[in-house]
N, C-alpha and C positions, 0 to 999 in steps of 0.2 A: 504493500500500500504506500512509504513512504516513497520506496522507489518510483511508482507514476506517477506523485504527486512532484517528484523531485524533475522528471522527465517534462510533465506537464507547462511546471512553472512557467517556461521563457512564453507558453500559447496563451496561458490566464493572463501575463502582466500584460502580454500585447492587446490583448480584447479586452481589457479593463483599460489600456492607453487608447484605443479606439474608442470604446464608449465615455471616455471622459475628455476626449476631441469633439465627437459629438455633440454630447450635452453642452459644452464651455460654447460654441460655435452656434448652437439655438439660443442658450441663452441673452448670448450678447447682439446676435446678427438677426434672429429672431424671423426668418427667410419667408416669404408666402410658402404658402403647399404649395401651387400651380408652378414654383421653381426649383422642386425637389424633385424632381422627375428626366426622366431619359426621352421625352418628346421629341426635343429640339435637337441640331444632330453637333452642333459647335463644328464641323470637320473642317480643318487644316487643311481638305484639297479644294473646296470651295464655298462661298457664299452659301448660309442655310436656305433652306427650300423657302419659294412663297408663300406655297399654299400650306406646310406647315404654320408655317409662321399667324398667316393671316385664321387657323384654328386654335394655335393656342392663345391668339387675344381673345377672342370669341370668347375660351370658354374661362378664361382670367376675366373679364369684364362682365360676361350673365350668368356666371352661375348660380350663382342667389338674387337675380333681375327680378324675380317673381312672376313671369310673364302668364298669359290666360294664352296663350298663344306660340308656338314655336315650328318655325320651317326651317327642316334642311336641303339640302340635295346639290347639285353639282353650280356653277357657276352661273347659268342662265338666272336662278332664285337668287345669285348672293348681287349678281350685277344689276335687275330688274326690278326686285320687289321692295320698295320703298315702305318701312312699318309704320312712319306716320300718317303714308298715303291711305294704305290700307286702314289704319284706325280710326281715319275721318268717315269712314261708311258705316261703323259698327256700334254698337253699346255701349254707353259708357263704363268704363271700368274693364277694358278690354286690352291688355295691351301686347302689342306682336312683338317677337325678337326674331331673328333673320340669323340662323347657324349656319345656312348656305353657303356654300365652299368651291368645290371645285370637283372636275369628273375623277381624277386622281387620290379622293377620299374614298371612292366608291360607293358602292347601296353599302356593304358593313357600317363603313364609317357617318355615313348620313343615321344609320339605324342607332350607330351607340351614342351619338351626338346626342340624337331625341332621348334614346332612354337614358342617359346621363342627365338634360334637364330635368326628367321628369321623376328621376330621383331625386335632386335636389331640389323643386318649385315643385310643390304640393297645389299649386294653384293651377296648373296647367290643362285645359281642358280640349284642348284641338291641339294634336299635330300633324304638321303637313310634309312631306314626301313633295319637293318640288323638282323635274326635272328635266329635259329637251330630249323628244325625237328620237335626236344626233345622239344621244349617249344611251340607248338601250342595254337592260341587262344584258351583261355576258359572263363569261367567268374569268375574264380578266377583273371585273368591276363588281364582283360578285364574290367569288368563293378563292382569288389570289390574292393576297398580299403580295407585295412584292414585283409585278407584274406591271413591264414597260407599256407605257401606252403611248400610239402615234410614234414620232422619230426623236421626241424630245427626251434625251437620255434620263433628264431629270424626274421625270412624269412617271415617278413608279408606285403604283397604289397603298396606301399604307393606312388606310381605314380601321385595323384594328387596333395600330396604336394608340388609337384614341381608348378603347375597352382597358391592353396591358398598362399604360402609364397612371389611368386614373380612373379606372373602376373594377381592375381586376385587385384577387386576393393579395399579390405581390405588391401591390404600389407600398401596403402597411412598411416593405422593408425599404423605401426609397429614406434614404439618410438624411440628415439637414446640410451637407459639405455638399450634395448635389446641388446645393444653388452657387455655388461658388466656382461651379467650371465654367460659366460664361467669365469670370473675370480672370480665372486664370489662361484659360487659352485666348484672350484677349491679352495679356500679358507676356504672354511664351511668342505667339505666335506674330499678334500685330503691334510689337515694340516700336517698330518704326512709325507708325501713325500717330503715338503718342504724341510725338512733335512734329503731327502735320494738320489739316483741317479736318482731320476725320470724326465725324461724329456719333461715332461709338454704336451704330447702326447696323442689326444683325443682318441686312442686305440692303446697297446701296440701289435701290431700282426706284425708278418714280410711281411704279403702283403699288408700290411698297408705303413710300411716305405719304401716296394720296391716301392710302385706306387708313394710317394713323392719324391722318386729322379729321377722317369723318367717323369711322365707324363705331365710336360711342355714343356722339349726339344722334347718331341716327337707326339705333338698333339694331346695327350691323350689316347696313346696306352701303354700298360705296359705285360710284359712280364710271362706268366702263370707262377703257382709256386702250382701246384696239386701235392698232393696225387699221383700216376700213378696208374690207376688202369687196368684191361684187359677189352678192348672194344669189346663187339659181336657185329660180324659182322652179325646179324641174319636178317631177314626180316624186313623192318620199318614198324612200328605201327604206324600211323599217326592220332589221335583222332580228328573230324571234331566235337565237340558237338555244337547242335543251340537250340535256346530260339525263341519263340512269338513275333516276333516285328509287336508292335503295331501302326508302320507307315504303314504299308503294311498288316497289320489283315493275316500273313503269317509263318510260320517257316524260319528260316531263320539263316546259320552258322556263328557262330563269325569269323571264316576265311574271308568267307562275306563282314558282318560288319567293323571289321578292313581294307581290302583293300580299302574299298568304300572311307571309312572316311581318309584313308590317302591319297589315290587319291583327297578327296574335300580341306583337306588342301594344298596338292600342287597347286592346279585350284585356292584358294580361292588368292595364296600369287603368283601367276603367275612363279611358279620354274617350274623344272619336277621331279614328285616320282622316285626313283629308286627303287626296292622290289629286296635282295640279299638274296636269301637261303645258308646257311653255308653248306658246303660239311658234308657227315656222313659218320661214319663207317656202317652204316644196307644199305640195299639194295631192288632194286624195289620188287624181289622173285617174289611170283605167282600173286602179286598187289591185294592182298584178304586186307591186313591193310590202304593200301595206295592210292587205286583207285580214293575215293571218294573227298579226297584233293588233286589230281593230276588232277580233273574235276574240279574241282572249281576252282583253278589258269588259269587251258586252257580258263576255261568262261572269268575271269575275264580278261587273257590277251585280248581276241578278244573284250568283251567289253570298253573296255578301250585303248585304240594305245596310245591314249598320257603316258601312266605310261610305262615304262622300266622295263623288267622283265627277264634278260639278263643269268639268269641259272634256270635251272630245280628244283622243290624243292627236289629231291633227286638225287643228284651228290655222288655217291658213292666212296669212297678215302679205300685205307688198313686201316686196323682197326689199324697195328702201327704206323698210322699219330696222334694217337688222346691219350691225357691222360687222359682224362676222356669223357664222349659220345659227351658232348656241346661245348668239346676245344681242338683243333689242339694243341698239342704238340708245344710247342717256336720254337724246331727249324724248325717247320713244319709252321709257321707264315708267311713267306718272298713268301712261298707256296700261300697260297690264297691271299695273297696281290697283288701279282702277276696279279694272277688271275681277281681281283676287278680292279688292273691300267688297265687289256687290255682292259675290259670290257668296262669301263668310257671311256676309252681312244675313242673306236668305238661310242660308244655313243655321244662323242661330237664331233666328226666328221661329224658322219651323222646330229647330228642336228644343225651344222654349215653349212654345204652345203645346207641342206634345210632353211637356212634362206638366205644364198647368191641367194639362187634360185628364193625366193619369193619378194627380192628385184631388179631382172634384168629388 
């Protein structure tokens, strides 16, 4: 016995000099939670991601927002949907937050986004699933992490990061010294900048700094800054691809899949799903691209009454509403917002009268 205690020694003093780095380190520096976390990537071979970036203010800034209301989904929702446009159509005491992101969070990452708010705002009674056309479930967007999308190296889906860094069992072991790597690899790494006009800015991009001066006042919507490119207005191709799900020994579409599973998370937390198709420029045409996911939403509206599915997924708009296929144009923005306020707005009408109804 003395012998493994004698053996042990040098591992106890050093885990007792760790845990009292620790504690010394919160007590004094006293770190947010949302900076104790492996989210963000710090890496030394290049500037941190954007669309990370622009989900962890998101969820630093609403997590305890209290909102009655929450949309996530890919960029079309985070570029388009304005919460105070939308709040002007609806109830008072009503208020939207906008989680919406980008197509490289994927449907995982939209989905744990919602049930992260909806862990934390007890007040939350509609979430919405917002998202374009152009970005149909796949299994790259679906069931990969990790998984490049388009040519843009950078672009690689990482939607459950959001569940591992801040809502799975592990995060309990994220240390207080995790908020201290942004300034030390600011110190190792960008020593040089110290004495230049650098300002300290986890990426120098301008839609970077636009969305840090909007996206508090405005409930997390920030205003597009594309490229302009020409939208065809041609037929929509709408890709429906399915995998073998081995609950059901069946084929089965990730369109599917995805509604089901957002329909179970709204059942599971007693809100209502809302499911918003973003308007496009392409159009229904001879319905030879588009038939077969325009059957699959009709099924799953009739199977499903409790989920809201309040537009067609192809709502055809001019092709000069759009600056590039997945984003309405800014000043085309107040446009579908619009559109989103009358929608909820009816929405909570009718499911306010049927609850006055079922209490007479």
């Amino acid at each position: 016995m003395n012998s493994f205690i004698l053996h042990s020694r040098p591992w106890l003093l050093a885990a007792i000099a760790i845990l009292g780095v620790e504690v010394l380190f919160y007590a004094v520096a006293r770190p947010p939670r949302i900076e104790r976390t492996n989210f963000l990537q710090f890496s030394f071979l290049a500037q941190e991601t954007l669309q990370r970036l622009f989900v962890y203010h998101k969820i630093d800034a609403f997590t305890d927002s209290r909102p009655t209301i929450v949309q996530a989904g890919d960029s079309s929702g985070f570029y388009g949907i304005r919460p105070w446009q939308v709040e002007r159509h609806l109830p008072p005491g009503h208020k939207f937050i906008n989680m919406s992101c980008c197509a490289n969070l994927g449907f995982q990452g939209y989905y744990y986004l919602l049930q992260y708010m909806l862990e934390h705002n007890r007040t939350v009674r509609y979430i919405i699933l917002h998202f374009t056309a152009y970005t149909m479930p796949s299994s790259p967007l679906w069931d990969r992490d990790g998984a490049q999308l388009w040519a843009d190296l950078s672009l690689k889906v990482f939607g459950t990061d959001v569940w591992r860094e801040f809502m799975s069992p592990w995060r309990h072991l994220q240390v207080p010294t995790l908020a201290a790597r942004r300034a030390i690899t600011d110190d190792v790494y960008y020593a040089g900048r110290r004495f230049s006009s650098w300002d300290g800015l986890l990426l120098d991009n301008s839609a970077y700094r636009n969305f840090l001066t909007t996206y508090r006042e405005t409930g997390g919507w920030t205003p597009e800054n594309d490229v302009r490119t020409y939208v065809d207005p041609s037929e929509c191709q709408l890709p429906t691809p399915d995998f073998f799900d081995l609950r059901t020994l069946s084929r089965k579409t990730y369109l599917q899949d995805v509604l089901e599973a957002y329909a179970g998370l709204a059942r599971t937390y007693g809100v209502t799903l809302v499911v918003v198709f973003q308007p496009t420029a392409c159009i229904v045409g001879t319905g030879a691209g588009n038939a077969r996911a325009r059957a699959i939403v009709e099924a799953f509206r009739k199977s499903h009454p409790d989920v809201e599915i309040p537009f067609d997924i192809i709502e055809s708009w001019p092709h000069e509403h759009f600056s590039v296929p997945a984003h309405v144009k800014d000043e085309f923005s107040p446009l579908i917002s619009d559109r989103l306020g009358h929608a909820l707005a009816d929405i909570i009408a009718r499911r306010e009268r049927r609850t006055d109804e079922l209490k007479r």
